[in-house]
N, CA, C and O atoms as a GROMACS GRO file, in nm:
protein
  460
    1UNK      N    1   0.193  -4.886 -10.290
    1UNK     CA    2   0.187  -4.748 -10.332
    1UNK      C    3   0.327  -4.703 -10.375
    1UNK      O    4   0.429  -4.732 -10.312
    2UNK      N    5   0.323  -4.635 -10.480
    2UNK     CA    6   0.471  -4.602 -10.517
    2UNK      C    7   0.524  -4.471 -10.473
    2UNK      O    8   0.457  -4.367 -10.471
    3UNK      N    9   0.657  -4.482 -10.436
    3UNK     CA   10   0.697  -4.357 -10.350
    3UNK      C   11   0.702  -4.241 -10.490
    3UNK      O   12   0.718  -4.266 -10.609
    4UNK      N   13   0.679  -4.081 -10.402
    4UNK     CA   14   0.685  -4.020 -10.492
    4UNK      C   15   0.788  -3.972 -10.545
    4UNK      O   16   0.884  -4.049 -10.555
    5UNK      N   17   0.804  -3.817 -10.601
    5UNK     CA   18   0.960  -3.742 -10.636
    5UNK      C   19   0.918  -3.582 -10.580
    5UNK      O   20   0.802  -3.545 -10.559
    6UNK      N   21   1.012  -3.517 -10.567
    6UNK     CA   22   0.956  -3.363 -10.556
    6UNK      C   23   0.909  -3.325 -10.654
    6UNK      O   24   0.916  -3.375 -10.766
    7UNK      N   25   0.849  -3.217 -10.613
    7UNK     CA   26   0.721  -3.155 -10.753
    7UNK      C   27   0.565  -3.115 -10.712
    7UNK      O   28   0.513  -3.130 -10.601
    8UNK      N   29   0.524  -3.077 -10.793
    8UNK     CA   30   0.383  -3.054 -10.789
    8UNK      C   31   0.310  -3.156 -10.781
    8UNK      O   32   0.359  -3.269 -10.786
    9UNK      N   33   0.168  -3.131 -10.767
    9UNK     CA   34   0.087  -3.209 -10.789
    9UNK      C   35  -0.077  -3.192 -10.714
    9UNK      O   36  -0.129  -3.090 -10.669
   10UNK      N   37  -0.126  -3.318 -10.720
   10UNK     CA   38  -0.276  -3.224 -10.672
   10UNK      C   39  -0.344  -3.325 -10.573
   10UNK      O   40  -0.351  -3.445 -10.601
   11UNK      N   41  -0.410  -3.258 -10.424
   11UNK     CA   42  -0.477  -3.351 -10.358
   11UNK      C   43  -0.632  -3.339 -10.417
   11UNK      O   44  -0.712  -3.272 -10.481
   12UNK      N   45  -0.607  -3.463 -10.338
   12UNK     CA   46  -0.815  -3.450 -10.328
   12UNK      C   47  -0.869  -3.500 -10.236
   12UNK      O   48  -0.842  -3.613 -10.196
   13UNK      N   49  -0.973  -3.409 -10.176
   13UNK     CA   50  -1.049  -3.413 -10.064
   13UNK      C   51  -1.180  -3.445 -10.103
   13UNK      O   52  -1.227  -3.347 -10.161
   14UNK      N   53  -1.251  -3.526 -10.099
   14UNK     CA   54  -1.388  -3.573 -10.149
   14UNK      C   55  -1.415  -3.522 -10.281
   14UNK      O   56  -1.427  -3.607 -10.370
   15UNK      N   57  -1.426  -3.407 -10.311
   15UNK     CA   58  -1.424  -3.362 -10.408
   15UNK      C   59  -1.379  -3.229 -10.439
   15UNK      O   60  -1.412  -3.171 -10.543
   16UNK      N   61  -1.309  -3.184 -10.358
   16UNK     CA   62  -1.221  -3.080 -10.354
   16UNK      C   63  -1.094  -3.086 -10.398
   16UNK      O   64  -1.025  -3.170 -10.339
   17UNK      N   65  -1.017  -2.994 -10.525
   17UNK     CA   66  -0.913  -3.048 -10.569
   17UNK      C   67  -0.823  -2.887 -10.514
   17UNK      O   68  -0.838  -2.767 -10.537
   18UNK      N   69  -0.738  -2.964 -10.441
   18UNK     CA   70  -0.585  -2.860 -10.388
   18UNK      C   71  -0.504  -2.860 -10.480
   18UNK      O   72  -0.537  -2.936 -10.570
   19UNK      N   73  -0.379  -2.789 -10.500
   19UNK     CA   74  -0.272  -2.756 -10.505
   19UNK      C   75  -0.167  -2.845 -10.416
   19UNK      O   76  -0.173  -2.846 -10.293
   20UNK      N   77  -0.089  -2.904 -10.475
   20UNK     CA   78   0.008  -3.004 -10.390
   20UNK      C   79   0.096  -2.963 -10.425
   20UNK      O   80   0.107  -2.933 -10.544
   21UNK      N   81   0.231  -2.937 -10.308
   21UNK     CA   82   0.408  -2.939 -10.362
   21UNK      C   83   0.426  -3.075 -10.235
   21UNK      O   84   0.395  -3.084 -10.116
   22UNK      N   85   0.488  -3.160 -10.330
   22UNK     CA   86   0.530  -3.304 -10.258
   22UNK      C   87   0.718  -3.279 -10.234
   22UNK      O   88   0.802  -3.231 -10.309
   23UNK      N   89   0.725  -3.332 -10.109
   23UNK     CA   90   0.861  -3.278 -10.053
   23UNK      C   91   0.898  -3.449  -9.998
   23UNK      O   92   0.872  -3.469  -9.880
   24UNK      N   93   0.942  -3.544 -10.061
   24UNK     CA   94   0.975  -3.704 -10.136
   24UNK      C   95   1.129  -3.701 -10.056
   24UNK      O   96   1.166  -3.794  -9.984
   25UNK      N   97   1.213  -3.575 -10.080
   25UNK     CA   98   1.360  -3.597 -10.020
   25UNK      C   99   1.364  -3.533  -9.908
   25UNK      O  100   1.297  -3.435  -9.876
   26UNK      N  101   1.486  -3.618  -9.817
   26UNK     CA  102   1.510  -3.533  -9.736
   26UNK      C  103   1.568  -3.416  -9.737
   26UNK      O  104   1.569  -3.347  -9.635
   27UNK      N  105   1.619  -3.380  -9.841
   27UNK     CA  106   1.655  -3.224  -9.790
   27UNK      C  107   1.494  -3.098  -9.786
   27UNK      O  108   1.479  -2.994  -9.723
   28UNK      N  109   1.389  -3.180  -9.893
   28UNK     CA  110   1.266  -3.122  -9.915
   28UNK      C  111   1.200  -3.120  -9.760
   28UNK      O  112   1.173  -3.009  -9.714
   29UNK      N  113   1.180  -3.212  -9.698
   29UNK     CA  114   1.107  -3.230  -9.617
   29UNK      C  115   1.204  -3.165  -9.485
   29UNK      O  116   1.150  -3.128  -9.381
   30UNK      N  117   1.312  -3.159  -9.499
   30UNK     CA  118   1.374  -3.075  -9.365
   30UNK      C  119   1.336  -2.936  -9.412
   30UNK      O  120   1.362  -2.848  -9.331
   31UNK      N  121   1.293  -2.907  -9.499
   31UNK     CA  122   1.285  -2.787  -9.536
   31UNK      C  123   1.118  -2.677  -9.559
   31UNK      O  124   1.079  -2.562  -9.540
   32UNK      N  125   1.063  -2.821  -9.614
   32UNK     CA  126   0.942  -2.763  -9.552
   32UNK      C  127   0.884  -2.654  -9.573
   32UNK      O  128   0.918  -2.598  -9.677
   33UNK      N  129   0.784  -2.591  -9.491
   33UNK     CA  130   0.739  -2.472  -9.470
   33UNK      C  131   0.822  -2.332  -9.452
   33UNK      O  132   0.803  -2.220  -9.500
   34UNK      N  133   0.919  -2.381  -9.367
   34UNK     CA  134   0.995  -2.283  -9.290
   34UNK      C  135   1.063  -2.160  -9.406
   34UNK      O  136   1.118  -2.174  -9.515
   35UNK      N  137   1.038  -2.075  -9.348
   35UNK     CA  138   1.105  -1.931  -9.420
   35UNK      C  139   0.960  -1.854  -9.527
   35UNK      O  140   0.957  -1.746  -9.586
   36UNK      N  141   0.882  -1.936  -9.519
   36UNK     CA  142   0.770  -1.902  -9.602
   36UNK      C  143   0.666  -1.814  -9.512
   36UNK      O  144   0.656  -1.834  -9.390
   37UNK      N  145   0.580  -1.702  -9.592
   37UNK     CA  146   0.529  -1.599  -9.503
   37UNK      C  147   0.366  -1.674  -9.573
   37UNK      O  148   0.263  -1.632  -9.521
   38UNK      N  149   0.352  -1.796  -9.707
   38UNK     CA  150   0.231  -1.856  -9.732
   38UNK      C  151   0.244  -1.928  -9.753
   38UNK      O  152   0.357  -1.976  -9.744
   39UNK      N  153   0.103  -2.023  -9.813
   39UNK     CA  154   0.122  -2.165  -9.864
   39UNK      C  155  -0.009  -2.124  -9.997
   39UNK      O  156  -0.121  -2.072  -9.991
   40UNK      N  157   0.083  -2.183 -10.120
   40UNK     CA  158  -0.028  -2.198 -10.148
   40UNK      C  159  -0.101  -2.374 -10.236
   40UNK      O  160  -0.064  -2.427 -10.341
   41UNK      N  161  -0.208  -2.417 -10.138
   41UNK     CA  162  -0.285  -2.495 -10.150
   41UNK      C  163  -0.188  -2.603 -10.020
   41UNK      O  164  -0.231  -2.596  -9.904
   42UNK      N  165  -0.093  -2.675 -10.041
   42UNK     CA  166  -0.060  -2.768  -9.932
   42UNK      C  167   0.040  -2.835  -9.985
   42UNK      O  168   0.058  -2.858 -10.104
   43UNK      N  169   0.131  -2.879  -9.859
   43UNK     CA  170   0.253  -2.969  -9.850
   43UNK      C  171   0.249  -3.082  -9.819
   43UNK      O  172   0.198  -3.112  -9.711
   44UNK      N  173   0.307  -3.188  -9.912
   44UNK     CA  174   0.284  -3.336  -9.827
   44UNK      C  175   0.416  -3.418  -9.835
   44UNK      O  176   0.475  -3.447  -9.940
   45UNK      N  177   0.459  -3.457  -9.690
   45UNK     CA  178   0.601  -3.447  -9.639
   45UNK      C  179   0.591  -3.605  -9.600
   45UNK      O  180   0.542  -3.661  -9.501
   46UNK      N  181   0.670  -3.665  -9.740
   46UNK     CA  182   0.625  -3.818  -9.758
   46UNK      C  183   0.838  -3.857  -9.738
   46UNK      O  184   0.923  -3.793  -9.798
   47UNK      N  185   0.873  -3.999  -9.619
   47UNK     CA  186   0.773  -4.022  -9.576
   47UNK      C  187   0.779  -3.903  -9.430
   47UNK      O  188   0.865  -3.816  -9.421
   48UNK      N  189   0.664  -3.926  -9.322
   48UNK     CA  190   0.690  -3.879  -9.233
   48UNK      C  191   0.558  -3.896  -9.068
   48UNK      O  192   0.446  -3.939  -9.039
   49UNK      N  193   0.612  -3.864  -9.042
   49UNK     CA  194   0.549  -3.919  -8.867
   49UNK      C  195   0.506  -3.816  -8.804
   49UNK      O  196   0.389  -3.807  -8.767
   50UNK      N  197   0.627  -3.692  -8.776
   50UNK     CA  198   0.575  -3.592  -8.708
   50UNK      C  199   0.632  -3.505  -8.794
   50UNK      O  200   0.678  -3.526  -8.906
   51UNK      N  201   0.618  -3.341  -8.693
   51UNK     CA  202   0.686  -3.240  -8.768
   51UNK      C  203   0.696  -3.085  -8.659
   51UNK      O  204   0.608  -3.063  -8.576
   52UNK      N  205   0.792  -3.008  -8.674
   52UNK     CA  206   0.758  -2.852  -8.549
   52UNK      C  207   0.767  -2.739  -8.656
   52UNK      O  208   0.854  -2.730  -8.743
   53UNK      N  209   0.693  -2.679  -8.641
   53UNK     CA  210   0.695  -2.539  -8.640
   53UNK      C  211   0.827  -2.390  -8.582
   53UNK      O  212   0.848  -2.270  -8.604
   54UNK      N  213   0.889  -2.513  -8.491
   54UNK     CA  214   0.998  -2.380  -8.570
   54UNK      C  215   1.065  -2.331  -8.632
   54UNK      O  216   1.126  -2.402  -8.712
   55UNK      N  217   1.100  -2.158  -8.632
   55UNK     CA  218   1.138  -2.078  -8.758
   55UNK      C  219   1.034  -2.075  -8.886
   55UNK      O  220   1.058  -2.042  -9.002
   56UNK      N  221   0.896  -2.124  -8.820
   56UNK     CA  222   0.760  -2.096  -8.945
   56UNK      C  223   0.728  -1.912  -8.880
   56UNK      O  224   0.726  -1.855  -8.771
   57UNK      N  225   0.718  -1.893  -8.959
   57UNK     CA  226   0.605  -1.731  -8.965
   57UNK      C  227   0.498  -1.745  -8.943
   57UNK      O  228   0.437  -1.655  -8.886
   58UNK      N  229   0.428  -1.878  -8.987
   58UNK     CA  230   0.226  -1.932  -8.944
   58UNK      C  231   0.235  -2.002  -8.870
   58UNK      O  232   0.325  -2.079  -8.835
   59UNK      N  233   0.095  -1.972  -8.822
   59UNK     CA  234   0.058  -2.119  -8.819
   59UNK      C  235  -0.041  -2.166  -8.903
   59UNK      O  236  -0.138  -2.114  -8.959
   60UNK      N  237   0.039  -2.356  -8.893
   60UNK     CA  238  -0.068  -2.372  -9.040
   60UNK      C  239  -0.125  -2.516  -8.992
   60UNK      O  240  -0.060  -2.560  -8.897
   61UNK      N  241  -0.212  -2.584  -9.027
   61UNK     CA  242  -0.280  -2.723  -9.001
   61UNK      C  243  -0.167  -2.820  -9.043
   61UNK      O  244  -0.077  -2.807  -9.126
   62UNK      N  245  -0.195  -2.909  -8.969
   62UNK     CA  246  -0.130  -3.043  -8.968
   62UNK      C  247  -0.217  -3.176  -9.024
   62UNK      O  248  -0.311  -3.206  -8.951
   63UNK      N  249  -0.205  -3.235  -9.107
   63UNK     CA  250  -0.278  -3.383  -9.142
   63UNK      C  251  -0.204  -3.469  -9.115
   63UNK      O  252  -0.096  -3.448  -9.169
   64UNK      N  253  -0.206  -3.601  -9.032
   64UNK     CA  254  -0.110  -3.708  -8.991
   64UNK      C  255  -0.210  -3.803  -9.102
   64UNK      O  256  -0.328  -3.825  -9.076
   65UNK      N  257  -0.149  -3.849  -9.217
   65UNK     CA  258  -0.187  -3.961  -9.266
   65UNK      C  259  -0.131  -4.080  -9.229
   65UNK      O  260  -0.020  -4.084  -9.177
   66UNK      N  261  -0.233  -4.235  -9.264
   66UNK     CA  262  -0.135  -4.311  -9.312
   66UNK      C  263  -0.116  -4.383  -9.436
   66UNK      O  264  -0.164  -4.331  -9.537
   67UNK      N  265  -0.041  -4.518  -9.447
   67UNK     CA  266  -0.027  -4.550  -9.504
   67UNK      C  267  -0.130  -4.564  -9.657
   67UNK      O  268  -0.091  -4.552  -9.773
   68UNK      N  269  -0.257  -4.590  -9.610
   68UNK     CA  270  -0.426  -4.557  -9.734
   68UNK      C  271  -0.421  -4.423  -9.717
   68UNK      O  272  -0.510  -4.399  -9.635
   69UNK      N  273  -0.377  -4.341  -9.742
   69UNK     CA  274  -0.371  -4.174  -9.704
   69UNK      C  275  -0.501  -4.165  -9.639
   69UNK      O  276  -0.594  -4.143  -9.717
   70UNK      N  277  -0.530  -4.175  -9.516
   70UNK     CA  278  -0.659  -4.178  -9.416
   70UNK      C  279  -0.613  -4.107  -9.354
   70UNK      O  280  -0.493  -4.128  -9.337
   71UNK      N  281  -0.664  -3.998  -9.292
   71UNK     CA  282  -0.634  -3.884  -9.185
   71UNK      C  283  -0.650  -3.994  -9.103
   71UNK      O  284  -0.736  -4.083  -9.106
   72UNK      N  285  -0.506  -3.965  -8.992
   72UNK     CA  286  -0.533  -4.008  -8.834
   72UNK      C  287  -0.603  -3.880  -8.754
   72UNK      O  288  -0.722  -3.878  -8.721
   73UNK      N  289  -0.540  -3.808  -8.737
   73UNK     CA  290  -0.563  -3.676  -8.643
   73UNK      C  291  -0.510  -3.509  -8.782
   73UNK      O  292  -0.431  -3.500  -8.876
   74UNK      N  293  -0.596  -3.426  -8.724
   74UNK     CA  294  -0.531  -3.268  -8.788
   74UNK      C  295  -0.551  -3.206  -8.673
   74UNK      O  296  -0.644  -3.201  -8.592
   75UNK      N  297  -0.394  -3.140  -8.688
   75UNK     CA  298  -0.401  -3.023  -8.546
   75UNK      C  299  -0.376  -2.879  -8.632
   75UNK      O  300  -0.352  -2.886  -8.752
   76UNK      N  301  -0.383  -2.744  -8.562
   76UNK     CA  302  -0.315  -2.654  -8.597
   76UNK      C  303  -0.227  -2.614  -8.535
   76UNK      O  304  -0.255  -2.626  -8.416
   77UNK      N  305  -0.116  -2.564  -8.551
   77UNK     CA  306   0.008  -2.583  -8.462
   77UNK      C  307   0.056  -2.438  -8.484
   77UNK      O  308   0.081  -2.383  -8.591
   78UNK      N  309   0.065  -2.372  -8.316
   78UNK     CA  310   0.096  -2.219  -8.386
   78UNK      C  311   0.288  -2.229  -8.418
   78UNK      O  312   0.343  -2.335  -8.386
   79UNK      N  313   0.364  -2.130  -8.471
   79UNK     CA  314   0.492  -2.111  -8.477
   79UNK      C  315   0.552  -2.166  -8.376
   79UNK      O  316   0.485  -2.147  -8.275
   80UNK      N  317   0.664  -2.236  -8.352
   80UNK     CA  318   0.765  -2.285  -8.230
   80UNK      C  319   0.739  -2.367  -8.145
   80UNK      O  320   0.769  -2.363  -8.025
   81UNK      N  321   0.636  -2.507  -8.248
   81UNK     CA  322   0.569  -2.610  -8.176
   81UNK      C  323   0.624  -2.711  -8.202
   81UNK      O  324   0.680  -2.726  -8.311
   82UNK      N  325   0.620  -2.812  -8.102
   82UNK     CA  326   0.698  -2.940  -8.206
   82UNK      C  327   0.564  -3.018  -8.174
   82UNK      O  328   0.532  -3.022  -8.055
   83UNK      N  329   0.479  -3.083  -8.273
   83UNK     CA  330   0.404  -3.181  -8.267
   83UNK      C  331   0.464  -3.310  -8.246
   83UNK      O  332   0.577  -3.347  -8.278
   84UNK      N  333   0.347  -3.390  -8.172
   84UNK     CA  334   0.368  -3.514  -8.162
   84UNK      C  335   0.379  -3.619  -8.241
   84UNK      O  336   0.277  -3.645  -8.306
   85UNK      N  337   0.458  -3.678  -8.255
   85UNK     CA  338   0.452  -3.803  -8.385
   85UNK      C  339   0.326  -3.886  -8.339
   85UNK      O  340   0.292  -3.915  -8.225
   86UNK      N  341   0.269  -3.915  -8.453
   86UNK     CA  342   0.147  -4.060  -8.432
   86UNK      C  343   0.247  -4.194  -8.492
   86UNK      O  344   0.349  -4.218  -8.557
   87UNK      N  345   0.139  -4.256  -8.421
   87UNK     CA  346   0.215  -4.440  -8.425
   87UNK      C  347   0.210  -4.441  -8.565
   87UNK      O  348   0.311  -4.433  -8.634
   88UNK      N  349   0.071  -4.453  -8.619
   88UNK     CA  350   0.069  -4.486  -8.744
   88UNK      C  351   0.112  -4.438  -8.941
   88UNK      O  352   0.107  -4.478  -9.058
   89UNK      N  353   0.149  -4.332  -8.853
   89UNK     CA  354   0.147  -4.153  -8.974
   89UNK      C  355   0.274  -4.246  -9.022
   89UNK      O  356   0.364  -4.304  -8.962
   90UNK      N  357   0.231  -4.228  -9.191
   90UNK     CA  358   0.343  -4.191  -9.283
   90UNK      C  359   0.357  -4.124  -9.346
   90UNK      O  360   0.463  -4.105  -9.406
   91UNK      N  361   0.224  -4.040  -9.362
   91UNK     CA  362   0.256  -3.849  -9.440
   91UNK      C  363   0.220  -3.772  -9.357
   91UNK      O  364   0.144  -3.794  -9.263
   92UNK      N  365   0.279  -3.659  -9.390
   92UNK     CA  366   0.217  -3.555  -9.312
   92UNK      C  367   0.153  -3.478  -9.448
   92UNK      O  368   0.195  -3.495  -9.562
   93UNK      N  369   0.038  -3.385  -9.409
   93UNK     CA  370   0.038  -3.281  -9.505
   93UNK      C  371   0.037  -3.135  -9.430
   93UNK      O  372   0.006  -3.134  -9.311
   94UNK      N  373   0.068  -3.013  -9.494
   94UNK     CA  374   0.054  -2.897  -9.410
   94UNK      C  375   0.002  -2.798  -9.515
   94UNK      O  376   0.040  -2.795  -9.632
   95UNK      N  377  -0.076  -2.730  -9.468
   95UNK     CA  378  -0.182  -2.641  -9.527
   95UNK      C  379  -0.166  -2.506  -9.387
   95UNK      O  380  -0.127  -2.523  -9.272
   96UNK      N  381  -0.212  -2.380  -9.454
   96UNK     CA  382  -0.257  -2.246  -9.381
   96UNK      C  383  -0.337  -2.346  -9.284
   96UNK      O  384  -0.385  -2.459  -9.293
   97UNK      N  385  -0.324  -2.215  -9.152
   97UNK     CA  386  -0.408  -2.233  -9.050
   97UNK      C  387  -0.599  -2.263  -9.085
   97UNK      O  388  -0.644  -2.152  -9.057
   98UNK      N  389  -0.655  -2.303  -9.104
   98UNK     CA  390  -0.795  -2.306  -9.145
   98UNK      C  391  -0.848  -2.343  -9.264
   98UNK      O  392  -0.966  -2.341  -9.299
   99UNK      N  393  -0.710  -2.392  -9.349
   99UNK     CA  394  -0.750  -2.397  -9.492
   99UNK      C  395  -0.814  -2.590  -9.472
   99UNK      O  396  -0.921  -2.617  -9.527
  100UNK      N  397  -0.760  -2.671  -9.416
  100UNK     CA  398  -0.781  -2.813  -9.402
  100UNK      C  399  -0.980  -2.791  -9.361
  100UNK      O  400  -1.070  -2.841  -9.428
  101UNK      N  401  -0.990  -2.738  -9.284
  101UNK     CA  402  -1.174  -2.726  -9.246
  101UNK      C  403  -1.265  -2.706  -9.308
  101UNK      O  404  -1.376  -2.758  -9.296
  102UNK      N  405  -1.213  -2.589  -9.420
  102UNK     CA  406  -1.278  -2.565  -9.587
  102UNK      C  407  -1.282  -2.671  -9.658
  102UNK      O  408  -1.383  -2.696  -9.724
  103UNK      N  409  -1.162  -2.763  -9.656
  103UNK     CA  410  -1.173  -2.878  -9.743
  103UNK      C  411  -1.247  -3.020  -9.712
  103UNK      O  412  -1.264  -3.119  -9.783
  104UNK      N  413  -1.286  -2.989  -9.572
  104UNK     CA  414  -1.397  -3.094  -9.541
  104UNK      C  415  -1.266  -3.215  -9.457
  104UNK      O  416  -1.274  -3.332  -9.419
  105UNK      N  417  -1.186  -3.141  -9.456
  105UNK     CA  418  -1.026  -3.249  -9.410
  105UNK      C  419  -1.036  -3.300  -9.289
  105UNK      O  420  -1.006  -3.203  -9.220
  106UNK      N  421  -1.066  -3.416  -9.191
  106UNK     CA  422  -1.102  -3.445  -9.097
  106UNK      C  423  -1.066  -3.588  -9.086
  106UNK      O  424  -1.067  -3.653  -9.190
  107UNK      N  425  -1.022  -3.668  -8.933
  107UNK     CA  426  -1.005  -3.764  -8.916
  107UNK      C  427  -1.096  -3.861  -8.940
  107UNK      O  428  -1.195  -3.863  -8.867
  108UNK      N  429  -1.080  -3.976  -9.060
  108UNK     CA  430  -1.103  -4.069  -9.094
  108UNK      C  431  -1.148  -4.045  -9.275
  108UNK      O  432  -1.196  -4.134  -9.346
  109UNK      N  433  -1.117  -3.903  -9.319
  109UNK     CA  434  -1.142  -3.907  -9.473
  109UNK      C  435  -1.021  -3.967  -9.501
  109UNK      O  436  -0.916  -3.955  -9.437
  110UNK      N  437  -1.043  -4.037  -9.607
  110UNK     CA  438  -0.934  -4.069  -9.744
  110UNK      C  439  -0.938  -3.950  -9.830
  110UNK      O  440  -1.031  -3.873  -9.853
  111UNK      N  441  -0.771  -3.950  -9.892
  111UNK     CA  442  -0.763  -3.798  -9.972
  111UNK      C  443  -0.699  -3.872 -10.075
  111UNK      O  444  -0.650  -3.977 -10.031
  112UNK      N  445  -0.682  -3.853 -10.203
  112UNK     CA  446  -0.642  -3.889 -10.299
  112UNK      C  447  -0.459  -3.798 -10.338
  112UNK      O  448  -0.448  -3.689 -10.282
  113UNK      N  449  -0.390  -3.823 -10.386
  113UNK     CA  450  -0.282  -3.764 -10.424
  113UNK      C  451  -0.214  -3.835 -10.583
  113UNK      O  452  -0.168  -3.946 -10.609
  114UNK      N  453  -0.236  -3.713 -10.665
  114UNK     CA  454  -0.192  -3.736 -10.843
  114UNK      C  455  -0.040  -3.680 -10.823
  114UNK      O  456  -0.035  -3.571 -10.765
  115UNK      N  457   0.058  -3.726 -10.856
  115UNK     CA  458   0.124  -3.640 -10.876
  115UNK      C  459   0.207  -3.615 -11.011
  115UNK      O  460   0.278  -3.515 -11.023
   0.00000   0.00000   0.00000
């Protein structure tokens, strides 16, 4: 799989197509969510294992992918949390609190990512 770059781009959930901002560098991915009062459609924080919530304003869902972008686990994580890293996660994605459940987003879908 080829690594990505920052930028846009678009997931897909069975047949649900999101809004993607891909955060590829580290200064992107230290950066994240934080200072933001929304999201719109979802973040995918490549590579990566875990991630916390503090200095977020939401709370928003968590997707631990891995490597086949296969959900391991999705949590929702309120503000000033530090989630747990999974063994296997090499993306994370982050979406609004409730927006991942609309999209049918659940442990063991494959999601597609164009970017």
């Amino acid at each position: 799989m080829a690594r990505w770059r920052d930028g846009r781009g678009e997931l897909l959930v069975e047949e649900v197509r999101v809004p993607l901002e891909i955060a590829a560098s580290y200064r992107a991915r230290t950066r994240g969510l934080l200072g933001r009062d929304e999201v719109d459609g979802a973040m995918l924080l490549s590579p990566a294992g875990g991630v916390h919530t503090f200095g977020m304003r939401m709370p928003i869902d968590v997707a631990y992918l891995d490597r086949r972008l296969t959900v391991i686990a999705v949590r929702t994580m309120a503000p000033g949390r530090l989630g747990l890293p999974r063994l296997r996660s090499r993306h994370v994605l982050e979406a609004a609190a409730g927006a991942m459940a609309g999209w049918g987003l659940a442990a063991g879908v494959r999601v597609r990512v164009s970017a």
